[in-house]
Biopython code that builds the backbone (N, CA, C, O; Angstrom):
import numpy as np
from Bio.PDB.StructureBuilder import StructureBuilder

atoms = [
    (1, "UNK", "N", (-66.280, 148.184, 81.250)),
    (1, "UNK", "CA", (-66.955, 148.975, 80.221)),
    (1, "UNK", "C", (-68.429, 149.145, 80.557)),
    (1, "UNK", "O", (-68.956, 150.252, 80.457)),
    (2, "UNK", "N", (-69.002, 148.234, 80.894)),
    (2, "UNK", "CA", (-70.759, 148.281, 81.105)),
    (2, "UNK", "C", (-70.787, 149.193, 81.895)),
    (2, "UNK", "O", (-71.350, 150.222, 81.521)),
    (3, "UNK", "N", (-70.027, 149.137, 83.650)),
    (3, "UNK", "CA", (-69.629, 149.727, 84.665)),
    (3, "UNK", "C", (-69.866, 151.245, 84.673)),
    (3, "UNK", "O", (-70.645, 151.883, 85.381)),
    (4, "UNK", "N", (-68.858, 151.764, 83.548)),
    (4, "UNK", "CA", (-68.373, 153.022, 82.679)),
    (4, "UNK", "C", (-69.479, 153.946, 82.447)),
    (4, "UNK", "O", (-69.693, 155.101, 82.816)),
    (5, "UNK", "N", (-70.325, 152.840, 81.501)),
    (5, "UNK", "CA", (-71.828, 153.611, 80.792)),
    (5, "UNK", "C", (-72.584, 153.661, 81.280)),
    (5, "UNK", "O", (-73.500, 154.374, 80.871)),
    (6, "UNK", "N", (-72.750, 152.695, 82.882)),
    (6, "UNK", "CA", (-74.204, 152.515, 83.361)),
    (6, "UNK", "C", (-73.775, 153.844, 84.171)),
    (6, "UNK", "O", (-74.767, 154.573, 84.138)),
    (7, "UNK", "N", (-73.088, 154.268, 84.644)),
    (7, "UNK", "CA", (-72.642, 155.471, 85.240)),
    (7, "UNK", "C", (-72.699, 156.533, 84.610)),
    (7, "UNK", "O", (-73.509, 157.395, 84.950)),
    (8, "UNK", "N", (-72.117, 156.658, 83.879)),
    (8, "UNK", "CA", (-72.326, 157.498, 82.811)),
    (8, "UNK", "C", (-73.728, 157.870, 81.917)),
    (8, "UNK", "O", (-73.718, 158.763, 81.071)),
    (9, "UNK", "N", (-75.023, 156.999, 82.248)),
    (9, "UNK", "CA", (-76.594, 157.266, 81.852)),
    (9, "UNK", "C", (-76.960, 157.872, 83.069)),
    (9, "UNK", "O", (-77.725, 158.831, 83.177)),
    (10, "UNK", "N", (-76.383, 157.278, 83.983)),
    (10, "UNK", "CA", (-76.883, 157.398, 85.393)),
    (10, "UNK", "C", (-76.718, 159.071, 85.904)),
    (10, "UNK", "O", (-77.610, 159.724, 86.446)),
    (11, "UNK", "N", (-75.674, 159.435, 85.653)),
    (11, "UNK", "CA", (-75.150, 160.892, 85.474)),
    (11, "UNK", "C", (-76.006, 161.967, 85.100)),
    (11, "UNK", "O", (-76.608, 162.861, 85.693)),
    (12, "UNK", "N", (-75.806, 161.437, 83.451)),
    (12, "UNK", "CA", (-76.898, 162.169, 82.609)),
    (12, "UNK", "C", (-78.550, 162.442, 83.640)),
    (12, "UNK", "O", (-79.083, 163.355, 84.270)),
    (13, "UNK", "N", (-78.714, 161.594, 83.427)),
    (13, "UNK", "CA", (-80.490, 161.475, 83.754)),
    (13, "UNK", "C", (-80.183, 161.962, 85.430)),
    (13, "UNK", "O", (-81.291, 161.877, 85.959)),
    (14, "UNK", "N", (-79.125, 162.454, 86.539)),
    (14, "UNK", "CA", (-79.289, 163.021, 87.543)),
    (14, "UNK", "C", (-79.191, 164.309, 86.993)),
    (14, "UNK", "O", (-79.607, 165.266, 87.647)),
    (15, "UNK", "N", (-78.774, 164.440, 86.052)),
    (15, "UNK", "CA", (-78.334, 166.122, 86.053)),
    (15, "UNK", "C", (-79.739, 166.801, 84.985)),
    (15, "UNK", "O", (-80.029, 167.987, 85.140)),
    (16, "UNK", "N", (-80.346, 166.145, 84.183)),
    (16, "UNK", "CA", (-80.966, 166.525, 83.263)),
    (16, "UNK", "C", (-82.415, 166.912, 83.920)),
    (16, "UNK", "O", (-83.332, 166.605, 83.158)),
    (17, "UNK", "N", (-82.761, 167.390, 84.900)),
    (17, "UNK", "CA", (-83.942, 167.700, 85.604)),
    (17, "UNK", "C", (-83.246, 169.036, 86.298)),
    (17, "UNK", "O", (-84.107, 169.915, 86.346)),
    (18, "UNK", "N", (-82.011, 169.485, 86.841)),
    (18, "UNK", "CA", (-81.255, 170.357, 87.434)),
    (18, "UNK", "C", (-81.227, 171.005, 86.463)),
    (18, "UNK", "O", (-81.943, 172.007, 86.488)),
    (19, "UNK", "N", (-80.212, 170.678, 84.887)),
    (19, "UNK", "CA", (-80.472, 171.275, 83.745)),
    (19, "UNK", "C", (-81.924, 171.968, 83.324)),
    (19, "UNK", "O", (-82.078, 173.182, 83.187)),
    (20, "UNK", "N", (-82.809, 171.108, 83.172)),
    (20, "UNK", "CA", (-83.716, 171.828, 82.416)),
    (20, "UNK", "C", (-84.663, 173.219, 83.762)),
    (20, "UNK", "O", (-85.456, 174.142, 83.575)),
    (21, "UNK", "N", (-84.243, 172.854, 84.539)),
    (21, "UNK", "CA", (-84.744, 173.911, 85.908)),
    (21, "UNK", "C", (-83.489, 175.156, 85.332)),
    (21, "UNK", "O", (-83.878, 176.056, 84.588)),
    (22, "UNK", "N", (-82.760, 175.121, 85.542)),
    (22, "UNK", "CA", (-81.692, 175.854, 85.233)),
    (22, "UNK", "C", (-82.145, 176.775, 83.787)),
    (22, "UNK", "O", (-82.080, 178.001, 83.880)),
    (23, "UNK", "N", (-82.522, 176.260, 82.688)),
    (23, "UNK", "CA", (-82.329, 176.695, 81.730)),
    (23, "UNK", "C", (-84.221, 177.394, 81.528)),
    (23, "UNK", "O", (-84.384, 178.375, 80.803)),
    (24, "UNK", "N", (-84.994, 176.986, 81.979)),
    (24, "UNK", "CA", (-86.809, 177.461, 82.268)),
    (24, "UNK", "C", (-86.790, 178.737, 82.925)),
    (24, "UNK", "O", (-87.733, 179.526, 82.848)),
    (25, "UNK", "N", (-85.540, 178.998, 83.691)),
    (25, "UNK", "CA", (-85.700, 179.970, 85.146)),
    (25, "UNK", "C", (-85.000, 181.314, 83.829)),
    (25, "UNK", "O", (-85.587, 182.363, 83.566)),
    (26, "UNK", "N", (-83.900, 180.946, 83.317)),
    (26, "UNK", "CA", (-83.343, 182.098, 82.624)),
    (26, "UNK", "C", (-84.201, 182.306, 81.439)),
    (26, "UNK", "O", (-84.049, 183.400, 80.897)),
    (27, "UNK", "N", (-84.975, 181.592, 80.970)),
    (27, "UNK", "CA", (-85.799, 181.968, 79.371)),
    (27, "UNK", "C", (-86.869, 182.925, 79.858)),
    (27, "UNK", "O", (-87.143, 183.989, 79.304)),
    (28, "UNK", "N", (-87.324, 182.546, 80.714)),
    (28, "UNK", "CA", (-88.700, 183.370, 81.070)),
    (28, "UNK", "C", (-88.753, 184.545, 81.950)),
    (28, "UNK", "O", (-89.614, 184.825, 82.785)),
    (29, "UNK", "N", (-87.737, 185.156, 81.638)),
    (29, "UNK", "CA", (-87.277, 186.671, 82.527)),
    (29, "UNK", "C", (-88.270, 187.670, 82.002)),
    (29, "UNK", "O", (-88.376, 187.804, 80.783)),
    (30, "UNK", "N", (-88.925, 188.303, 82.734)),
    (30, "UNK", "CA", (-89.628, 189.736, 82.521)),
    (30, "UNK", "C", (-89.446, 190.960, 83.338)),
    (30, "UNK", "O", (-89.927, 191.070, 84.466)),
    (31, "UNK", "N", (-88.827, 191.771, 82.819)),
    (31, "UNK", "CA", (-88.785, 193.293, 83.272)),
    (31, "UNK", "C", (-89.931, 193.892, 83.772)),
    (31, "UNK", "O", (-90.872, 194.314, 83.100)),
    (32, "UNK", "N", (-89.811, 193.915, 85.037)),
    (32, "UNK", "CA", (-91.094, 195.111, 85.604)),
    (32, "UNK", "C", (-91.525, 196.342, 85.046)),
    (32, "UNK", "O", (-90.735, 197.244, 84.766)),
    (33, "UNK", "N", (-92.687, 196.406, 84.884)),
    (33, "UNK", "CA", (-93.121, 197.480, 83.852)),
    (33, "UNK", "C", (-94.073, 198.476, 84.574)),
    (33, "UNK", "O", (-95.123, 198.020, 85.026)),
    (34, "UNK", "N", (-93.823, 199.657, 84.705)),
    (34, "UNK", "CA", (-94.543, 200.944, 85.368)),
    (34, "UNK", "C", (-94.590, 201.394, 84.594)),
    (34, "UNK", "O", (-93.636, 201.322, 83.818)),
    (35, "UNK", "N", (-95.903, 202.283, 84.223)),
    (35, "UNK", "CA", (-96.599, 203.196, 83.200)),
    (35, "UNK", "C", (-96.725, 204.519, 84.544)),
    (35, "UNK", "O", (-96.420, 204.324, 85.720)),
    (36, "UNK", "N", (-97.254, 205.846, 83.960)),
    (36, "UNK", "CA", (-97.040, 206.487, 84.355)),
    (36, "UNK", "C", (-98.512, 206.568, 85.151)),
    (36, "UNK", "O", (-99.056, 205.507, 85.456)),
    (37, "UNK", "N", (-99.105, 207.762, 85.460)),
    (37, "UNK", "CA", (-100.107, 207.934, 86.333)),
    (37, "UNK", "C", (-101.160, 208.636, 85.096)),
    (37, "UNK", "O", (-101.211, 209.728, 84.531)),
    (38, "UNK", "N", (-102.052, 207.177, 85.028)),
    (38, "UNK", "CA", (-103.568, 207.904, 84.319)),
    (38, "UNK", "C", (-102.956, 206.729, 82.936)),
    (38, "UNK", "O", (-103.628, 206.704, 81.905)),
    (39, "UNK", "N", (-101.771, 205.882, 83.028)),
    (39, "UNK", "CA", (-102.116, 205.267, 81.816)),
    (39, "UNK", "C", (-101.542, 203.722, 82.190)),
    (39, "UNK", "O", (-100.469, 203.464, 82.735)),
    (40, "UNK", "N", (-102.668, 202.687, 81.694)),
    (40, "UNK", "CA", (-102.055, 201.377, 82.077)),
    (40, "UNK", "C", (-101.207, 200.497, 80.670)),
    (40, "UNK", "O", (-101.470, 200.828, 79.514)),
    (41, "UNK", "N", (-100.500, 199.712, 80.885)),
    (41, "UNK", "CA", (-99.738, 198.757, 80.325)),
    (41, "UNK", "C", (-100.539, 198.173, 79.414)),
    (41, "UNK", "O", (-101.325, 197.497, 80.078)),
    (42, "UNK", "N", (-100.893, 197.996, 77.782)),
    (42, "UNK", "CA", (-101.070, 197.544, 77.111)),
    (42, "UNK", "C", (-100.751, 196.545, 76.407)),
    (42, "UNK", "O", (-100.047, 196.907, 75.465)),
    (43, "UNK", "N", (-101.008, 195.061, 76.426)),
    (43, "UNK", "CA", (-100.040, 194.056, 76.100)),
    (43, "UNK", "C", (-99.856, 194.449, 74.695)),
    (43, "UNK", "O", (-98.831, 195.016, 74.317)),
    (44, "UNK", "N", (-101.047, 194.091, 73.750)),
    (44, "UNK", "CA", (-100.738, 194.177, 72.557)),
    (44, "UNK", "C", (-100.070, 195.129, 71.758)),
    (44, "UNK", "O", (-99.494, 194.881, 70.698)),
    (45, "UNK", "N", (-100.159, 196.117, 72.255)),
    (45, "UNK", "CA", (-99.235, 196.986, 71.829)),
    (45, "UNK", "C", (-97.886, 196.863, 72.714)),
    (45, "UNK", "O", (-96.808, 197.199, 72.223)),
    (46, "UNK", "N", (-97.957, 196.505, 73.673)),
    (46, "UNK", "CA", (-96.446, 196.472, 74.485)),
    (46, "UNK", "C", (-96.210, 197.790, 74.583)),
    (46, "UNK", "O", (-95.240, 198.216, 73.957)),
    (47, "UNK", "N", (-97.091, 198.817, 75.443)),
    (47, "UNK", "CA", (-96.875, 200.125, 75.520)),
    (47, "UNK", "C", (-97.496, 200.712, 76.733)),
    (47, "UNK", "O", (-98.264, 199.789, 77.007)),
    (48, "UNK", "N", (-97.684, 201.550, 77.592)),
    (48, "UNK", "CA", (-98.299, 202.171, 78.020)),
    (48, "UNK", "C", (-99.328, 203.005, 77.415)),
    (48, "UNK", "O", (-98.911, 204.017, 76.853)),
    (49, "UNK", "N", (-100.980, 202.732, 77.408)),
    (49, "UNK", "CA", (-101.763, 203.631, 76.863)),
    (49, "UNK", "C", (-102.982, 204.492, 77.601)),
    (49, "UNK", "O", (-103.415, 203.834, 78.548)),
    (50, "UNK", "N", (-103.423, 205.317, 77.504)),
    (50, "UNK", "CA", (-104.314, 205.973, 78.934)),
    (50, "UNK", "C", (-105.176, 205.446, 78.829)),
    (50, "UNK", "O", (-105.726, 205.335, 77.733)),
    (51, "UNK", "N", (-105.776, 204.753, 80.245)),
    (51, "UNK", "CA", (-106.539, 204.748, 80.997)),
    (51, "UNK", "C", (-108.113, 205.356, 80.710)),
    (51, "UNK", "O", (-108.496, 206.463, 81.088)),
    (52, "UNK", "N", (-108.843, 204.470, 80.032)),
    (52, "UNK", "CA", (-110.499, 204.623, 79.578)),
    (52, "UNK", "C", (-111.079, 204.319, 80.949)),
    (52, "UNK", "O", (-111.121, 203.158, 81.355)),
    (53, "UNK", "N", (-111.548, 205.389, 81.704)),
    (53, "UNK", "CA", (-112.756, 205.208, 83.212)),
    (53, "UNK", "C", (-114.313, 204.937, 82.246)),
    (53, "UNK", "O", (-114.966, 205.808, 81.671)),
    (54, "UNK", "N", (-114.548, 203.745, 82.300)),
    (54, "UNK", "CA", (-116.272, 203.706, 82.380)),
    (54, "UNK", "C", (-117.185, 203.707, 83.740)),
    (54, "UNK", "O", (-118.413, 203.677, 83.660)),
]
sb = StructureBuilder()
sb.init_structure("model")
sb.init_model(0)
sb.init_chain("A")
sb.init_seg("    ")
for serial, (resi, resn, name, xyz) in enumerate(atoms, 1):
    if name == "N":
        sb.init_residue(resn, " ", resi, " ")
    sb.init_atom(name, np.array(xyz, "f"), 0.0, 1.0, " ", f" {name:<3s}", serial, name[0])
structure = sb.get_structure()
């Protein structure tokens, strides 16, 4: 029985660093974003807006 569980933590805690790599890589996906010509990517709005030249 001890045998059983110490194996069985032992398991866990190899896989739980593979896991959490695994699961960081798929949450944080972002779509490449091209705006057109004369307007850049606006975060806050999450839009493409034109391009102010100072």
């Amino acid at each position: 029985m001890k045998t059983w569980k110490t194996l069985s933590i032992a398991a866990i805690l190899a896989a739980a660093p593979s896991l959490a790599l695994a699961y960081e890589c798929n949450s944080a996906k972002q779509a490449a974003m091209s705006c057109a010509t004369g307007t850049v990517w606006d975060a806050a709005s999450r839009s493409c807006v034109t391009a102010i030249n100072s």
